[in-house]
C-alpha positions in Angstrom: 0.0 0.0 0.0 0.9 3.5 -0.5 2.2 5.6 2.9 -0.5 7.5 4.3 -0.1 10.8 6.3 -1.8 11.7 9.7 -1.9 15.0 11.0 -3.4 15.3 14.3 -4.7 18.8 15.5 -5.3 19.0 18.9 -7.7 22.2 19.7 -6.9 24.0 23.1 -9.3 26.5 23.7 -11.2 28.3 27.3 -13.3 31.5 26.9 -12.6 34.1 29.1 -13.7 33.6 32.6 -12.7 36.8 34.5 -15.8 38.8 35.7 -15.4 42.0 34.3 -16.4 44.0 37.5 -14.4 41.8 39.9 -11.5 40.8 38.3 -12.2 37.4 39.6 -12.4 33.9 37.4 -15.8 32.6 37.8 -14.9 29.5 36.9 -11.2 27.2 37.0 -11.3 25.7 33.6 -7.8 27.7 32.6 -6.1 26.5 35.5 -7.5 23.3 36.1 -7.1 22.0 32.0 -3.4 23.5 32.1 -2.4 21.2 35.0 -4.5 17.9 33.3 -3.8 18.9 29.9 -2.3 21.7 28.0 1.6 20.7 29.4 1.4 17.1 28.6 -0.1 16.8 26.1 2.5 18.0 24.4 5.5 17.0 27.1 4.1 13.1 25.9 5.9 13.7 22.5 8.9 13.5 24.1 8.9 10.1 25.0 7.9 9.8 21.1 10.3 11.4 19.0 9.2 9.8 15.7 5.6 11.7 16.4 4.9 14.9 14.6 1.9 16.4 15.8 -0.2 20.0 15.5 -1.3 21.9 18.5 -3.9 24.8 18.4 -3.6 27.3 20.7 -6.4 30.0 21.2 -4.7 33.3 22.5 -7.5 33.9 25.1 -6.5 30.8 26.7 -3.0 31.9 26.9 -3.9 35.2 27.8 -5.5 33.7 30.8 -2.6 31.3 31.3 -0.2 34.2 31.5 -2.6 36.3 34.2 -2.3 32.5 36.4 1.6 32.0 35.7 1.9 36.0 37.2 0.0 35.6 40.2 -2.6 37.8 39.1 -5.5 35.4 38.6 -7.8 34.7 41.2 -10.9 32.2 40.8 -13.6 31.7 43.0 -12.3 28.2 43.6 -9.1 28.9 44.3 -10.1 31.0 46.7 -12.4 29.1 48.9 -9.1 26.4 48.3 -6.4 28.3 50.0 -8.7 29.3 52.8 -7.8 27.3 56.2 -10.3 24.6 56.6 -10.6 25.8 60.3 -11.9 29.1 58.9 -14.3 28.1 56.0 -17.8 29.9 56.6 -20.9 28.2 56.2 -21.2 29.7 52.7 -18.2 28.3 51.6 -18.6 25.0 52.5 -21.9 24.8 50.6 -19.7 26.0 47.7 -16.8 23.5 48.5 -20.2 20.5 48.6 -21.2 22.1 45.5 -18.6 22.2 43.5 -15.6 20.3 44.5 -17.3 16.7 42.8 -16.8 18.2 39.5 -14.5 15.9 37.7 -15.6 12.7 36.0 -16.5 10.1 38.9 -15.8 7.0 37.3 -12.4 8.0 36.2 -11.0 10.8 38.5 -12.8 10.4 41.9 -13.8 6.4 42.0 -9.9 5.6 41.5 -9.6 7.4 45.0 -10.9 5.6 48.0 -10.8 8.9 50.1 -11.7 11.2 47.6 -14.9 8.5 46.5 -15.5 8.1 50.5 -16.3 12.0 50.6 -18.3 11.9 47.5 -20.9 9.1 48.9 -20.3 11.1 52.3 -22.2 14.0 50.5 -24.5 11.8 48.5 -24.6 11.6 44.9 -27.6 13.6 44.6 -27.5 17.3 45.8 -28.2 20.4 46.2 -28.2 23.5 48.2 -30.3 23.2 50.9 -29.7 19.4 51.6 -25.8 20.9 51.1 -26.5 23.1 54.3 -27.4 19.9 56.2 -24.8 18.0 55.3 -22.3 20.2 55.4 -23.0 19.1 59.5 -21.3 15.8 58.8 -18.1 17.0 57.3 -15.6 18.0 60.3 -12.2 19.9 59.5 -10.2 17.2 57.7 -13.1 16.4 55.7 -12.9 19.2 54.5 -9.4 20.0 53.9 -9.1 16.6 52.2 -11.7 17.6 49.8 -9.9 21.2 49.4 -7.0 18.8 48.2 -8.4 15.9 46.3 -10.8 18.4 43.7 -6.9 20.4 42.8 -5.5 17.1 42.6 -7.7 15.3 40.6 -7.2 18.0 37.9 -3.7 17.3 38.6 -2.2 15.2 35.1 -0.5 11.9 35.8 2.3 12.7 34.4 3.0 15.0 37.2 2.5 11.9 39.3 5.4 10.2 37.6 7.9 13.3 36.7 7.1 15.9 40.7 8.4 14.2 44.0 5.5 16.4 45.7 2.4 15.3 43.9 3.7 11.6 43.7 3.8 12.2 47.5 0.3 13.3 47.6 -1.6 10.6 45.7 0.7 8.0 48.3 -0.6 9.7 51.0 -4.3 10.1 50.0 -5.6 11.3 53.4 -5.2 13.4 56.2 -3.5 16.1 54.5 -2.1 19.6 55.8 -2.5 23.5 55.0 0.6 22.9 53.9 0.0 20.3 51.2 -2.5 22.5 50.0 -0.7 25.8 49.8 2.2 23.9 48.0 -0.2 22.0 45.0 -1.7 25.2 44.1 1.5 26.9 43.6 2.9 23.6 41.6 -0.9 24.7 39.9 0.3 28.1 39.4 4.1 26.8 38.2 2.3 24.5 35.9 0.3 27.2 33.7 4.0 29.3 33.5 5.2 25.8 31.9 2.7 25.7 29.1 3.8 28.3 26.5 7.5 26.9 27.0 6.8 23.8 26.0 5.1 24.1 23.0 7.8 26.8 21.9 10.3 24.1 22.6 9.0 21.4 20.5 8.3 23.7 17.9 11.3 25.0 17.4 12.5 21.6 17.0 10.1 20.8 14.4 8.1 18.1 16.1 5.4 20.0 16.3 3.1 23.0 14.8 1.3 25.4 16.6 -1.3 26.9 14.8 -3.7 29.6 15.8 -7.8 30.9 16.6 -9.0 34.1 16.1 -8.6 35.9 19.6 -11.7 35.3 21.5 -13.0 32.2 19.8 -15.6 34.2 17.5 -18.1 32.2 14.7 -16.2 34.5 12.1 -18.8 34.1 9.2 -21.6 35.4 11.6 -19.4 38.3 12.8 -18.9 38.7 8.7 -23.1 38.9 8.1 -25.3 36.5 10.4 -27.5 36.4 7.3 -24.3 33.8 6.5 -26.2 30.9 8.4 -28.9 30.7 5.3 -26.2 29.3 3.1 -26.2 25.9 4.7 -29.9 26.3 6.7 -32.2 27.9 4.2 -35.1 27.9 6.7 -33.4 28.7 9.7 -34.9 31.7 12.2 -32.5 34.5 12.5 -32.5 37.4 15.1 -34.2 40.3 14.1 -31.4 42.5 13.6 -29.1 41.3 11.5 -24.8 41.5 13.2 -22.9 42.4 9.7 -18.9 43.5 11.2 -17.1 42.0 9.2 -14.0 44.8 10.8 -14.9 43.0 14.0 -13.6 39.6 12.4 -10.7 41.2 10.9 -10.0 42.2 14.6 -10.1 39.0 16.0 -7.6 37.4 13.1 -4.9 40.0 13.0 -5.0 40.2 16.5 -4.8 36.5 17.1 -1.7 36.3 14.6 0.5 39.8 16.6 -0.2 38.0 19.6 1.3 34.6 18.5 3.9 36.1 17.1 4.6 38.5 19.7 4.8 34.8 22.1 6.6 32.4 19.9 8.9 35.1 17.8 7.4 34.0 14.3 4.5 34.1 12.6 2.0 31.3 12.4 1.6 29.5 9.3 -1.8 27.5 10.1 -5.9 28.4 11.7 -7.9 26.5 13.1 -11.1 29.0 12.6 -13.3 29.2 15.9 -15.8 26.0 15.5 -14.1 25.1 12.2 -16.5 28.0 10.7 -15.4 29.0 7.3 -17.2 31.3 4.5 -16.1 32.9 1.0 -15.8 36.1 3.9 -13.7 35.1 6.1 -11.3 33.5 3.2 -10.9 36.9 1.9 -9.9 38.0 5.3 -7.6 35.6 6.9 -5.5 35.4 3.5 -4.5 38.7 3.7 -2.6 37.9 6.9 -0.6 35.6 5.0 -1.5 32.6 7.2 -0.5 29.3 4.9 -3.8 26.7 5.3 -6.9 26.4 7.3 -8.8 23.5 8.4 -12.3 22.8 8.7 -14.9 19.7 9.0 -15.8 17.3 5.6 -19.3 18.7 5.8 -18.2 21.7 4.6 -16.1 19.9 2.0 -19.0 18.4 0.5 -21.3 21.0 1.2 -19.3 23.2 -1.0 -18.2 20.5 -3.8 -21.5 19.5 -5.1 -19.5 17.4 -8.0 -17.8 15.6 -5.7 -20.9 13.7 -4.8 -19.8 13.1 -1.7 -16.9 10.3 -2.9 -14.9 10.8 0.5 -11.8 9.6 -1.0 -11.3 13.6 -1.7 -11.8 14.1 1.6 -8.6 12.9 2.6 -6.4 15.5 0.1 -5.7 19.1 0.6 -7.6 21.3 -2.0 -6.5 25.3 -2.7 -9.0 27.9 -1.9 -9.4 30.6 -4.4 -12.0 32.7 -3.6 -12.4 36.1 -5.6 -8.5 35.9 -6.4 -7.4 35.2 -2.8 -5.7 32.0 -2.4 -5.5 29.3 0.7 -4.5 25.9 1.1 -7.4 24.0 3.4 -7.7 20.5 4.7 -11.2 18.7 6.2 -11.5 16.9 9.2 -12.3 13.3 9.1 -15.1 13.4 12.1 -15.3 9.7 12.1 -12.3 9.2 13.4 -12.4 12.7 15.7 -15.1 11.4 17.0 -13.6 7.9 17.7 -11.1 9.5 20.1 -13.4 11.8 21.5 -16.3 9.8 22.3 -15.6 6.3 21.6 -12.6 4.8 22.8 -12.8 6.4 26.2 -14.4 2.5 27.1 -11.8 0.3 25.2 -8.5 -1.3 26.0 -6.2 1.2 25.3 -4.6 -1.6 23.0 -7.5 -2.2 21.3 -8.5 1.7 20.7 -4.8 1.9 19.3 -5.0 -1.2 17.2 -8.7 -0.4 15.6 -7.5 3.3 15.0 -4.4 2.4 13.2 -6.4 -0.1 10.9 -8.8 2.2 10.4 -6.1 5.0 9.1 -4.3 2.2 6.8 -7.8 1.2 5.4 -8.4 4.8 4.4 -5.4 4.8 2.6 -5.9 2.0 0.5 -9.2 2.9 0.0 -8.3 7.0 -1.0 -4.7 6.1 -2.7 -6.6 5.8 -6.3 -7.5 9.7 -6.4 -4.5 10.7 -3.8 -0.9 10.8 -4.2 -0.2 10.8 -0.2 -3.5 10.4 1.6 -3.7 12.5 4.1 -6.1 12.1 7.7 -7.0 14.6 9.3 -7.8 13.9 12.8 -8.8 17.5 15.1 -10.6 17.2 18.2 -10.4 19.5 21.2 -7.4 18.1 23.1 -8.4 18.6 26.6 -12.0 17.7 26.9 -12.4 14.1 26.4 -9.3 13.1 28.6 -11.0 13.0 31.7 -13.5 10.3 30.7 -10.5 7.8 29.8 -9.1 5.8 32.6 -5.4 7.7 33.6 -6.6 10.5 31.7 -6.1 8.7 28.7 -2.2 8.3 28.8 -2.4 4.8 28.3 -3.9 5.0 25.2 -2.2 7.2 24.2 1.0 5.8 24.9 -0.6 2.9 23.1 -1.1 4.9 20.0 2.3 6.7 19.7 4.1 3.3 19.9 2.3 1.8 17.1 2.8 4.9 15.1 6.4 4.9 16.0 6.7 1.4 14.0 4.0 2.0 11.4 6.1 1.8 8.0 2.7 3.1 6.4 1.7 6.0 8.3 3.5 8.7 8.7 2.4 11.4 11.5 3.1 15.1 9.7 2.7 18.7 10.9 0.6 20.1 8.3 2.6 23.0 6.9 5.3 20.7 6.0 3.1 18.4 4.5 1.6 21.0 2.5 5.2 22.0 1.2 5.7 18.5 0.1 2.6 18.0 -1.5 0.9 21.1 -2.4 -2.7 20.7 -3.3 -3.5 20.4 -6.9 -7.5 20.5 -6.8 -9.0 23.8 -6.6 -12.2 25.1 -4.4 -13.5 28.7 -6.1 -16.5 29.0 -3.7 -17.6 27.8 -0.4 -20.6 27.2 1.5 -20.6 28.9 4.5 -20.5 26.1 7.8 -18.6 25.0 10.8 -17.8 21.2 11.7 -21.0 20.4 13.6 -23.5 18.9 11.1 -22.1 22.0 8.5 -24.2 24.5 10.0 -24.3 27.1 12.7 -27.4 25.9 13.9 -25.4 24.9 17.3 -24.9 29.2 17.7 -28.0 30.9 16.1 -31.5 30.3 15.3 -32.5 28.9 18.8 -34.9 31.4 21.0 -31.9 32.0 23.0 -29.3 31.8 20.7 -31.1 35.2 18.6 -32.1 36.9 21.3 -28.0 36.8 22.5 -27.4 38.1 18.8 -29.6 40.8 19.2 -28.4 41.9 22.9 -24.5 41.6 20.8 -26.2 43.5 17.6 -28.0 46.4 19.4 -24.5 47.3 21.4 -22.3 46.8 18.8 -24.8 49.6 16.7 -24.8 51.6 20.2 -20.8 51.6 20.6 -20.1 52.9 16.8 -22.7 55.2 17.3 -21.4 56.2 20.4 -17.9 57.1 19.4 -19.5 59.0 16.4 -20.9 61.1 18.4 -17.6 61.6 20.3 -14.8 61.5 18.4 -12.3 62.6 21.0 -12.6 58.6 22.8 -11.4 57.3 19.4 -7.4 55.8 20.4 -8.3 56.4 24.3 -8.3 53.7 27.2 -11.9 54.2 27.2 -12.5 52.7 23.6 -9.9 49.9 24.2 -11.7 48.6 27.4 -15.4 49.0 25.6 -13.9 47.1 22.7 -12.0 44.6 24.5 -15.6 43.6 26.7 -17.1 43.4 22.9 -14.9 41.1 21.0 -14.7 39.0 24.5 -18.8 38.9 24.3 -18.7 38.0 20.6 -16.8 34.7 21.7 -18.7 31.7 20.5 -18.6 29.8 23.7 -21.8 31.9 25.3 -23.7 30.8 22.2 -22.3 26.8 22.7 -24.7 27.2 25.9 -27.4 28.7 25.1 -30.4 26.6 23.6 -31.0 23.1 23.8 -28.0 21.9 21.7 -25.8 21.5 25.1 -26.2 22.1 29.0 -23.5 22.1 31.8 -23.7 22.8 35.8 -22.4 25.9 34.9 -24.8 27.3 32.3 -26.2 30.1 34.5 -21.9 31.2 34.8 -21.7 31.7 31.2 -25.0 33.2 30.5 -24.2 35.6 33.7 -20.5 36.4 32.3 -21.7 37.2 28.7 -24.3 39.5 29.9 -21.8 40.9 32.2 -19.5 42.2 29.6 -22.4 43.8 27.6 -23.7 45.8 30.7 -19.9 46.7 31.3 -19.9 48.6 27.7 -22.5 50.8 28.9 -21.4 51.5 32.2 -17.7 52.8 30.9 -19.5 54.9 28.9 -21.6 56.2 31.0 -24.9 55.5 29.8 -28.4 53.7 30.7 -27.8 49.8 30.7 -31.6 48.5 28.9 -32.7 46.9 31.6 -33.6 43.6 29.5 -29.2 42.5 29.6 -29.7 42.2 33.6 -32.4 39.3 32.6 -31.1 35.9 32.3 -31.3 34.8 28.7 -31.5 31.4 29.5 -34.2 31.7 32.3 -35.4 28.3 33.6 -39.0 28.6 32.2 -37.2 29.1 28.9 -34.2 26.5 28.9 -35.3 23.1 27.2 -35.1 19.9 29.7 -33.0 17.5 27.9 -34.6 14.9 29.9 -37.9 14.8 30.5 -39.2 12.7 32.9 -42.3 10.2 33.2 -45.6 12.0 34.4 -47.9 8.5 34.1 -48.0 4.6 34.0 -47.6 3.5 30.6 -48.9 0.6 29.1 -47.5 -0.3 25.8 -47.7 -3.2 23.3 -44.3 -4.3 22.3 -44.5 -4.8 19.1 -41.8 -2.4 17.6 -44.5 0.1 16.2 -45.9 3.3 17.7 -50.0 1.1 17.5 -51.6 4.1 19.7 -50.8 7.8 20.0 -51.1 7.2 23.6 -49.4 4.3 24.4 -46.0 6.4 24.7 -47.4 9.8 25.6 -46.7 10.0 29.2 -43.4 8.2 29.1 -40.1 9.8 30.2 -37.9 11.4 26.8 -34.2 11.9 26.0 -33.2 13.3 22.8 -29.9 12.8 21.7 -27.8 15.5 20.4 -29.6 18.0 22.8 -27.1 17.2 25.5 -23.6 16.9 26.6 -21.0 19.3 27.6 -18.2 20.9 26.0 -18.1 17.9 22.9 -20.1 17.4 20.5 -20.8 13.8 18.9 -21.9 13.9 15.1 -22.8 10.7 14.5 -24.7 9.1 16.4 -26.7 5.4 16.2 -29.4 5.8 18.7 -31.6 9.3 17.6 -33.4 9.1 20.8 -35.4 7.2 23.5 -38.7 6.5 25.4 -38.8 5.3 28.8 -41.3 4.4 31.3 -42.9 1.8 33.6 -46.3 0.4 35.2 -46.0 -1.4 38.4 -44.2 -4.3 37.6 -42.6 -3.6 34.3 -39.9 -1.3 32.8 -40.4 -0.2 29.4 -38.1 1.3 26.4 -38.9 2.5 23.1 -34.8 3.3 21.3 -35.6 5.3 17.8 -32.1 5.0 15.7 -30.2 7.7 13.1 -31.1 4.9 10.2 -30.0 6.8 7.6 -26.6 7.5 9.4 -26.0 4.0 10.6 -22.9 3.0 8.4 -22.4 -0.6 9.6 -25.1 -3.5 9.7 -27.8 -3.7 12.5 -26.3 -7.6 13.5 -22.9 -5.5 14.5 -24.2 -3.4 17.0 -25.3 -4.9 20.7 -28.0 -2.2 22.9 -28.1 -2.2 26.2 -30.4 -0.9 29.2 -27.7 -0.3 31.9 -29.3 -0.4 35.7 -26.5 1.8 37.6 -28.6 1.8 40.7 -30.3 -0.2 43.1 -28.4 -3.0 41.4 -25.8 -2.6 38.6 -28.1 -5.2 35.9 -27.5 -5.2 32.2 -30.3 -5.6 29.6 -28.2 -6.4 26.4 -30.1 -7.0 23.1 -28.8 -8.0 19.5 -30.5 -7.8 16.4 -29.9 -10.5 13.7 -29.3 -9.8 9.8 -32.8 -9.9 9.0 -33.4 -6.6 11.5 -35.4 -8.7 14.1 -34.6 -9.3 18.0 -31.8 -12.2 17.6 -31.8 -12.5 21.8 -32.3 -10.9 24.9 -29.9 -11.6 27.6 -29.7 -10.0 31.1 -25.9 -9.3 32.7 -26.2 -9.8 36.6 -23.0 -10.0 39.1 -21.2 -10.5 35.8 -22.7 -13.5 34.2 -24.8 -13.0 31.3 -27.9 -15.4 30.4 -30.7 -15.4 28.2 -33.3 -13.5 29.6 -37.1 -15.2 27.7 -38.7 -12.7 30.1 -37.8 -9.4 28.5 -40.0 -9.3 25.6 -38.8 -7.3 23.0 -39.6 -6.2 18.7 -38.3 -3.9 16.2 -40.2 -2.4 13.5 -40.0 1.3 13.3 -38.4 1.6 16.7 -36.8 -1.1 19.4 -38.9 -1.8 21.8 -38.7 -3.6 25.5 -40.7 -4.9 28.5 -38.4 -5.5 31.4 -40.1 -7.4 34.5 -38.9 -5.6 37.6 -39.0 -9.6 38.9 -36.3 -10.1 36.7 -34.0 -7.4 37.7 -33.7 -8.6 41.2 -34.3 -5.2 42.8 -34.9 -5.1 46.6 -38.3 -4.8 47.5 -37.8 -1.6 49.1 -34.9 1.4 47.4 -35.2 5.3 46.6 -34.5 5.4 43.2 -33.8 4.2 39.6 -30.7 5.3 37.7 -29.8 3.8 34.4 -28.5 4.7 30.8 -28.2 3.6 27.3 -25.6 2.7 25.8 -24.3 0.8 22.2 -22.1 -1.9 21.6 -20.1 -2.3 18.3 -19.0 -5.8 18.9 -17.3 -5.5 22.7 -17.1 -2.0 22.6 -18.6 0.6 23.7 -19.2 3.7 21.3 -22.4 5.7 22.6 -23.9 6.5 26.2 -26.6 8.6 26.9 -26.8 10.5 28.4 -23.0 11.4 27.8 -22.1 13.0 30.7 -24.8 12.0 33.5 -27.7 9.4 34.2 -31.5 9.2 34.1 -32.8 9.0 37.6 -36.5 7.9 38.5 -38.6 6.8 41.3 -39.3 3.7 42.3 -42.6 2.6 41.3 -45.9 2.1 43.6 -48.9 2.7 43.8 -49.2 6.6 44.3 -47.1 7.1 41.5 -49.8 7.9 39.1 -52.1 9.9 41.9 -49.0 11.9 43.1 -48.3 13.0 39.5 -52.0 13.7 38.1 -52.7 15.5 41.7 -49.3 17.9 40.9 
């Protein structure tokens, strides 16, 4: 076979957190991510000096990592951290109960037995009030031990193996001091000093490329005209007054390309636009900076080059933009196998991750090597985000990965600008359809009720501010039009947008909607003038923010045939849409569209409605699975044979599976189950019901949903229908 290239991008990106009228971080993600990810990720390629790799780096992230490595920063929870345990207030413990769980449990607090022995000390179900009584139960060293173990679990292993100290720590698990403390946040603080350096290091030795994001993270072709997002959406509802700066977008560019420069003493030769979001505008704009190539999704790829009819063996080549006479070189992300490292292998062996991407990436090559001269993958995927759902924060596969690639005649890893120098692209874009790399669209940041309305709040002060310094000319070049502009471009960021809607939800959405409005209302107050009293309103109000899960109001009692037979039958069930969820990631592809779930007093019943048009491989390849996580851990694993009927049915208790013949189950237009509660061997007597569904492709997991959290319900008696109807 012919040698095929791979150029990983790894994305490194955090908004800005800093409140603009307190000067304090609202949230830790800068600090946290540069201790679990952004120094080893690239430190790793040491151990792999055959490895070439690409590293994005978006200058508000290491604006913020420079305000940490000073000193300057301060967040909320570094604060209520360095405090003395003797001295925390009864606020601040609530905080410390509220907040201090947030890392993945099953990979960064189960591992711990103290750290795990505080979370079921709190319970796994919280909040504020209950917080103020249990706070009760925590004495001192509780406490301080938690202070500890939330910084620590953020803490990289690598720092285990390469710092005395934090080895030191994880040994002694327990009972720590002030001391301790005081010392891990300043390796925290050392750590985000550390970051810039490295990546300078390995670039100047030409393992690596670091390529850039305009400044604050902006969707450029919507700064350019928001009337951009018809190209790719025809029919999709736009804000009522349309944001056309496309200056603003220059801004962020030229900006984002003095700063890099400015840090790394060269200029950068590569972008990574904000959300992969490209149009013929923003071309036009980011040429003249005499960046080298950009990067973007295959949607847009295909979206754009109708003739190709979507043959992806031209996905994996590098084509030259020339849009109205200015010229780019641009590659396209292959999101199948982003998406396999971001979503996927997080449940394999690390072995068998490795070994299934490698034979994917030499498949491709055979497969693209008629149309190519050097295939070339393109694998870009945030680089910080899906580490903490891996087991060792995914350094073992990792490590895996490298090794293979290290001894892989037929794949060679590449940074892409030399890549592009060796093989220039010979196949020529002239006009482009304006998208990002979620589903080629920019439905995830505009069109929403709360996605427009955040447009509009961002249009009407951008008109106000250039009307404004109209008006008074004698601001123009001042302090006073630097700080209003700076709170703009930081509210034009697309990460306030990523939250709004019902595309994505975190513990922290009220933070972000709070922060964005926060900026706008600081534009009017430097100035001098009335704030509209509509930016002090929460966008995302709870009456207004969509419930990606919503629960069951009644009994249900369906026939399981595998067809919707009665509008009712379903209608009171509990709902989960997938796509509508998660965190920071996004999956594209998914198997499972969504699911129906529900129960009558002695059964459990599912209804799983799959993506059939997106379903690549055969039914008979895929296992589903009902996955009890509480009061028992029970398995309900189902397999379709290749005539798309039920195959079997079996039922995974204390880890031996069986044949279950009392799970009745049928798929026609949906998959759907009857689960005896008899059969799941539940005590008669237990709070609550928390499960998820996941998919199988043969032993391995690739979907779970919901991604990031479970599906919780009562148990069922009697009352359960009067107590519901009577609400």
């Amino acid at each position: 076979m012919k040698k095929v290239y791979l150029a990983f991008l790894w994305h490194q990106h955090q908004p800005v957190y800093k409140n603009p009228n307190t000067g304090i971080y609202d949230l830790p993600w800068v600090r946290l991510h540069a201790t679990k990810d952004y120094y080893d990720m690239v430190a790793i390629l040491d151990n792999y000096p055959k490895i070439k790799s690409n590293i994005n780096l978006v200058p508000s992230l290491l604006a913020q990592l420079e305000d940490y490595a000073s000193g300057k920063a301060k967040d909320k929870f570094l604060e209520v951290t360095l405090k003395a345990a003797s001295d925390l207030t009864e606020e601040d413990k609530i905080f410390i109960l509220n907040n201090f769980f947030m890392a993945n449990w099953d990979t960064m607090i189960a591992p711990h037995d103290r750290y795990n022995e505080l979370l079921e000390k709190r319970g796994r179900e919280t909040f504020r009030d209950w917080n103020k009584n249990i706070c009760k139960t925590f004495n001192v060293e509780d406490f301080r031990d938690l202070q500890v173990w939330f910084n620590l679990s953020w803490t990289d292993p690598y720092w285990r193996k390469n710092d005395k100290f934090i080895a030191q720590l994880y040994s002694k698990g327990r009972d720590f001091t002030e001391e301790d403390k005081n010392k891990l946040i300043q390796k925290h603080i050392e750590i985000c000093g550390m970051v810039v350096k490295k990546h300078k290091e390995l670039q100047d030795k030409g393992q690596i490329d670091v390529s850039v994001t305009p400044f604050y993270h902006p969707i450029l072709p919507l700064l350019c005209d928001t009337n951009s997002a018809l190209e790719a959406t025809p029919k999709i509802n736009l804000p009522s007054k349309r944001f056309a700066y496309p200056e603003d977008a220059l801004w962020h560019i030229n900006t984002a390309v003095s700063y890099y420069q400015n840090i790394f003493g060269r200029k950068p030769l590569g972008m990574w636009p904000s959300e992969g979001s490209i149009s013929n505008a923003t071309v036009d704009l980011i040429s003249d900076t005499g960046l080298k190539w950009i990067a973007t999704d295959e949607s847009v790829l295909f979206n754009s080059a109708k003739y190709l009819n979507g043959d992806r063996r031209h996905l994996f080549k590098p084509f030259k933009l020339n849009i109205n006479g200015k010229n780019l070189d641009i590659i396209f992300r292959d999101h199948g196998l982003s998406d396999s490292i971001g979503f996927v292998y997080s449940k394999w062996a690390p072995q068998d991750a490795a070994n299934d991407f490698i034979n994917k990436v030499k498949s491709i090559g055979e497969y693209a090597s008629s149309i190519c001269e050097a295939p070339l993958v393109s694998v870009i995927l945030d680089g910080d985000n899906c580490w903490e759902y891996y087991s060792n924060d995914g350094w073992d596969f990792l490590q895996a990965l490298y090794e293979r690639l290290s001894t892989e005649a037929n794949i060679e890893t590449v940074r892409i600008s030399e890549y592009l120098e060796k093989f220039p692209p010979s196949d020529t874009i002239t006009n482009l359809t304006a998208g990002s790399w979620i589903n080629g669209n920019f439905g995830v940041w505009i069109g929403h009720q709360e996605d427009n309305i955040s447009w509009e709040y961002l249009a009407a002060t951008r008109d106000f501010i250039k009307d404004h310094f109209n008006k008074h000319p004698e601001l123009k070049g001042t302090d006073v039009e630097k700080e209003v502009l700076n709170n703009l471009h930081i509210a034009q960021g697309s990460d306030w947008n990523w939250w709004y809607g019902d595309d994505h939800s975190s513990s922290s959405d009220g933070e972000f909607d709070f922060i964005y409005r926060q900026h706008l209302i600081k534009i009017y107050e430097i100035l001098g003038q009335e704030v509209p009293a509509v930016f002090y309103k929460s966008i995302n109000s709870a009456q207004n923010k969509y419930d990606k899960i919503i629960k069951p109001q009644d009994f249900i009692y369906p026939k399981i045939d595998g067809n919707v037979t009665d509008f009712f039958e379903w209608k009171n069930s509990g709902y989960y849409e997938i796509g509508r969820s998660g965190g920071s990631m996004h999956q594209i592809s998914t198997v499972l569209k969504s699911f129906n779930f529900g129960f009558d007093i002695k059964n459990f019943y599912l209804k799983l409605d799959l993506n059939k048009q997106n379903i690549s491989k055969p039914l008979e390849e895929y296992n589903f699975n009902l996955v009890f996580i509480r009061p028992l851990e029970v398995k309900i694993v189902l397999k379709i044979n290749s005539n798309k009927q039920i195959k079997n049915i079996s039922i995974v208790y204390n880890g031996q599976e069986t044949i279950e013949d009392s799970v009745k189950a049928n798929f026609g237009s949906s998959i759907e189950l009857s689960i005896p509660f008899e059969s799941l061997k539940f005590p008669c007597k237990y709070d609550n019901i928390e499960f998820v569904v996941s998919v199988n492709e043969d032993s391995y997991e690739v979907e779970r949903w919901p991604y990031q959290s479970s599906i919780i319900i009562p148990q069922p008696d009697e009352n359960f229908n009067f107590l519901n109807w009577s609400l």
